[in-house]
C-alpha positions as CSV (number, residue, x, y, z in Angstrom):
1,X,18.1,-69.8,-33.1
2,X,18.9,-72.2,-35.7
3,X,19.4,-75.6,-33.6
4,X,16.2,-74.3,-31.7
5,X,14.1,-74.3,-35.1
6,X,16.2,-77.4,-36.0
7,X,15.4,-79.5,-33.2
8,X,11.8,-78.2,-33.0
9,X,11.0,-78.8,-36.9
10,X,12.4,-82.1,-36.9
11,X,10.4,-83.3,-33.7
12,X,7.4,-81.6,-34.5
13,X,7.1,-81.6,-38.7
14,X,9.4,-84.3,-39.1
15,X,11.3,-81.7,-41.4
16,X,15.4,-81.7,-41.0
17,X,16.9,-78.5,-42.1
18,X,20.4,-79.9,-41.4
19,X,20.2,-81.2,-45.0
20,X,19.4,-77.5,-46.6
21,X,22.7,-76.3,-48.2
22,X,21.4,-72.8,-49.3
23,X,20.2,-72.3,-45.7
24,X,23.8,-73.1,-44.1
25,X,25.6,-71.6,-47.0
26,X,23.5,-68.1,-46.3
27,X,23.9,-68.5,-42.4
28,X,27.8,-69.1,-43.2
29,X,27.9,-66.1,-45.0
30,X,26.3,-63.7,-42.4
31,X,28.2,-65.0,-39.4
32,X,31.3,-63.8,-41.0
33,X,33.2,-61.8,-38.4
34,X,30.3,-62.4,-35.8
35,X,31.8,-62.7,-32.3
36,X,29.8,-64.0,-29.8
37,X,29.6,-62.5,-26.0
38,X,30.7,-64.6,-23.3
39,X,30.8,-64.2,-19.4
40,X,33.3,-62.6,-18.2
41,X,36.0,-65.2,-15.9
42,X,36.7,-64.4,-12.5
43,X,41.2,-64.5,-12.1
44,X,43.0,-66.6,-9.6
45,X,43.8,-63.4,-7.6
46,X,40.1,-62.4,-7.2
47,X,38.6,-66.1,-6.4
48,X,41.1,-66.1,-4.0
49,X,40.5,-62.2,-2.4
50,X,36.7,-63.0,-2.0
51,X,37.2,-66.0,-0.4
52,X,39.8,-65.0,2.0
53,X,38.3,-61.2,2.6
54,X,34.6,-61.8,2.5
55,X,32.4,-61.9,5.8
56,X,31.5,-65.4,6.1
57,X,28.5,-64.4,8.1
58,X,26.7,-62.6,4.8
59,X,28.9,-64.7,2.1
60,X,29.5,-68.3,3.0
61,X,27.3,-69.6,0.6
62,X,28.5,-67.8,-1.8
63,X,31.8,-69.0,-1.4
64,X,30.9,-72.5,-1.5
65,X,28.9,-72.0,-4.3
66,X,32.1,-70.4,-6.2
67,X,34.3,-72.8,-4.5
68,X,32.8,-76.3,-6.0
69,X,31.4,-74.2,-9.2
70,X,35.5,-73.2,-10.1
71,X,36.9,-76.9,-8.9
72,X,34.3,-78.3,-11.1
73,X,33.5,-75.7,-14.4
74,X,29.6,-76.0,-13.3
75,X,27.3,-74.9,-15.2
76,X,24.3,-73.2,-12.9
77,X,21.9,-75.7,-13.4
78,X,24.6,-78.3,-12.4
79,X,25.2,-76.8,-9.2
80,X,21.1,-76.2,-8.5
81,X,20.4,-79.9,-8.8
82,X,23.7,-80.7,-6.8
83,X,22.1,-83.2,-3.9
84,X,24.0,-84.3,-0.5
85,X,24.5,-88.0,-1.6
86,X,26.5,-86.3,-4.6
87,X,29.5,-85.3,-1.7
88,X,31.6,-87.4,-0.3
89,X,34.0,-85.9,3.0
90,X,37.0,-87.6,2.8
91,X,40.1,-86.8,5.4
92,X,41.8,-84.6,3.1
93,X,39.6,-84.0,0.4
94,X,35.9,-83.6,-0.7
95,X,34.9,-85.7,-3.7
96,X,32.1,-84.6,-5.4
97,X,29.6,-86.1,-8.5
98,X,27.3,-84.7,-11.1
99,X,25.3,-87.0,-12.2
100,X,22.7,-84.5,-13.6
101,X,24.7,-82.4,-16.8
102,X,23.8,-80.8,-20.1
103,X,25.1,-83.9,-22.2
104,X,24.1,-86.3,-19.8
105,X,28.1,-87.1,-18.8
106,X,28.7,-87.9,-15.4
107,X,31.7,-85.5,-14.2
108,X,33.4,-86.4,-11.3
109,X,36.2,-83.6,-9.2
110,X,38.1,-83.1,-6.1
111,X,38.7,-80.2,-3.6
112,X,42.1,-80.3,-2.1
113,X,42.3,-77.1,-0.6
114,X,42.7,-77.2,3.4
115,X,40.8,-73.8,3.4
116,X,37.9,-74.3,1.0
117,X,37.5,-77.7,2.5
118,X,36.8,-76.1,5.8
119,X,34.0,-73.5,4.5
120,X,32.2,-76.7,3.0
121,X,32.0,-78.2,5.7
122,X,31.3,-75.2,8.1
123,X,28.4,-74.8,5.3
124,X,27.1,-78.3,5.6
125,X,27.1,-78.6,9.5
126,X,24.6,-75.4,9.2
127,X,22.0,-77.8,7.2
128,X,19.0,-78.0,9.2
129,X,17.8,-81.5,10.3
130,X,14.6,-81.5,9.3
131,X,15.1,-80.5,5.3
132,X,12.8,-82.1,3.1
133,X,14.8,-82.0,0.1
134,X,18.5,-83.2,-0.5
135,X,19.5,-80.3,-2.6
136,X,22.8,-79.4,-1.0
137,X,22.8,-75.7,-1.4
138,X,19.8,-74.3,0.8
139,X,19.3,-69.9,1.6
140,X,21.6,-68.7,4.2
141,X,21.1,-65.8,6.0
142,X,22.6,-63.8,9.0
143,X,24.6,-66.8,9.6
144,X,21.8,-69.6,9.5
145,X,21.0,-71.9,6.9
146,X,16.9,-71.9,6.5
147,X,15.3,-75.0,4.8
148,X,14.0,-73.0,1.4
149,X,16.6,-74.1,-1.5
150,X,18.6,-71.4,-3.4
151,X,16.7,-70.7,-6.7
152,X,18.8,-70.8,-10.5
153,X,18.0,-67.5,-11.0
154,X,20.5,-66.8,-7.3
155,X,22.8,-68.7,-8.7
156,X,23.2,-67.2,-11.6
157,X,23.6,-63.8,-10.3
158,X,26.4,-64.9,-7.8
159,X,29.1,-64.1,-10.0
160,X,27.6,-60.9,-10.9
161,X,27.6,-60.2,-6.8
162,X,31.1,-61.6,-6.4
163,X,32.6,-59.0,-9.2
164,X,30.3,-56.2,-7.0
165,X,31.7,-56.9,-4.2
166,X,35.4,-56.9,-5.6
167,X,34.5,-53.7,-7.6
168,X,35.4,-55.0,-11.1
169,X,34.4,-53.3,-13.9
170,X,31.0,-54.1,-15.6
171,X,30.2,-57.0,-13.0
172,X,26.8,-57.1,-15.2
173,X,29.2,-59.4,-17.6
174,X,29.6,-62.0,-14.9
175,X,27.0,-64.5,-15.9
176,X,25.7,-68.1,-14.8
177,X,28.2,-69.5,-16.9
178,X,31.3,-67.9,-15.2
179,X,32.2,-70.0,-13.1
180,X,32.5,-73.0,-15.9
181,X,34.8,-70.7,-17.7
182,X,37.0,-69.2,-15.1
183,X,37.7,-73.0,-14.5
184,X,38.6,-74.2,-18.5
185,X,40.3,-70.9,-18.9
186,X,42.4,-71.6,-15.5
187,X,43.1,-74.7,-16.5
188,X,44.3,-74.1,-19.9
189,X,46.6,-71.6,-18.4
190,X,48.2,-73.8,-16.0
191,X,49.6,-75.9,-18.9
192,X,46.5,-78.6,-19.4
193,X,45.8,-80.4,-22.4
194,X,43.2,-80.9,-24.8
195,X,42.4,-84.1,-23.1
196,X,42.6,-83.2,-19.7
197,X,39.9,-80.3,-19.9
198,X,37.6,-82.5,-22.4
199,X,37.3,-84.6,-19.3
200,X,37.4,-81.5,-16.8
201,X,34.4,-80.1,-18.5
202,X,32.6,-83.3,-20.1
203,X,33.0,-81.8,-23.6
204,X,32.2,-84.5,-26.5
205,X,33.5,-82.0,-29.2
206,X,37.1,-80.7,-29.5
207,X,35.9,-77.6,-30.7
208,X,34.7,-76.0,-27.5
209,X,37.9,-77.4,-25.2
210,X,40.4,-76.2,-28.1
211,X,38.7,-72.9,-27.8
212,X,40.4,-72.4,-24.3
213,X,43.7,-73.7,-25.2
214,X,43.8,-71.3,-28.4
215,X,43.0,-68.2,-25.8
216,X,45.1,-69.3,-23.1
217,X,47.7,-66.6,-22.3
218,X,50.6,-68.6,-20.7
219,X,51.0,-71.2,-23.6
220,X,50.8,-67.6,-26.0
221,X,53.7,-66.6,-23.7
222,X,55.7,-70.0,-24.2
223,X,55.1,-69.6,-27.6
224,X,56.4,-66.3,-28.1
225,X,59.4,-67.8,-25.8
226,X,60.4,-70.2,-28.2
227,X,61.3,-67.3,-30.8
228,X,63.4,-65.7,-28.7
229,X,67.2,-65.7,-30.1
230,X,69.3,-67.1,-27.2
231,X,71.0,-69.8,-29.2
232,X,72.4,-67.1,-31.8
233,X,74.4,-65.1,-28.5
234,X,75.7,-68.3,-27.6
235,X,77.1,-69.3,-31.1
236,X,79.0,-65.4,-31.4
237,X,80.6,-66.2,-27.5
238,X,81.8,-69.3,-29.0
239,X,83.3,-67.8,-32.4
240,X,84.5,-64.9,-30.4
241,X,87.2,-67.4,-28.0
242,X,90.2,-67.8,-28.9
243,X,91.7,-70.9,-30.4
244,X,94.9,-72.9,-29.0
245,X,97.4,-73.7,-31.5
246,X,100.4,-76.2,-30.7
């Protein structure tokens, strides 16, 4: 609310409220132990259930959607205005652009997988001819792309369908924006730095990226690690052998 009214006073009345010290010294004090709600993240085991269990008859789209949404921490908007001249099939790989993001960085990923390769492309080859539009993701039904594109609002709700449909509690958690932090979250837990997912996400601050880090569960565990005593056994063994005199 308070960037809203900032950016709205300063555009409109020429006002800037950035500069009122009583105004962020009160909001400092009533955020104290505020906790903001975020969208739940979807694991490694379940991205990888729905897309190896689901029908791709009712679900393909979906799964692409997830599929270039995870590889890429997509926002919903990003993946709305995603276009065909943004993809580019490659032998082994899918490279993919978005030139159209919230802080106007253009973000470029890969796909690797063999698998989620394929269901791109089985997606793509469904695209009727005569589309008059180049947004990439279009309604799929019954197995048939149609030439209507998918809305934000679908998009938003995919995650909320995907946790459904794996019977996860309170799937009403899964927002639009769980997809973009399944992927920083993943990422974090597979050892990357603060540079790497600055760039993975097209973060200008450090604050947001080093949020990720700080939660991540495997570098908590390698921490923990590191206090673990195993030097200490080692030193008794050795002051426990026997010396040789001559």
């Amino acid at each position: 609310m308070y960037s809203m009214l900032r950016c709205s006073l300063n555009l409109h009345q020429n006002v800037d409220i950035s500069k009122f010290n009583k105004l962020h010294a009160l909001l400092k004090q009533a955020s104290v132990g505020y906790l903001p709600k975020k969208s739940k993240i979807l694991e490694e085991d379940n991205i990888n259930k729905f897309i190896n269990e689901a029908d791709n008859e009712l679900y393909l789209a979906v799964k692409v959607i997830l599929i270039i949404g995870f590889n890429g921490a997509c926002r919903r908007d990003e993946l709305l205005n995603l276009s065909t001249d943004d993809i580019e099939f490659k032998q082994d790989s899918i490279i993919i652009s978005l030139p159209k993001t919230k802080n106007n960085i253009l973000r470029t990923f890969a796909i690797t997988d063999t698998n989620w390769i394929e269901l791109i492309k089985e997606y793509a080859k469904l695209r009727p001819t005569k589309t008059n539009h180049k947004r990439f993701f279009v309604t799929y039904r019954n197995g048939r792309c149609i030439n209507s594109p998918i809305g934000i609002n679908t998009i938003g709700k995919i995650s909320k369908n995907i946790a459904v449909y794996l019977k996860l509690p309170n799937p009403e958690l899964f927002t639009g924006h769980c997809f973009r932090r399944s992927s920083a979250t993943h990422l974090a837990n597979r050892g990357g730095d603060l540079l790497t997912l600055k760039r993975h996400g097209g973060w200008k601050s450090s604050t947001v990226a080093e949020g990720y880090v700080d939660a991540s569960l495997k570098i908590k565990i390698d921490v923990a690690k590191m206090f673990v005593p195993q030097k200490i056994s080692t030193y008794l063994d050795v002051q426990k052998t026997p010396t040789l005199t001559i």
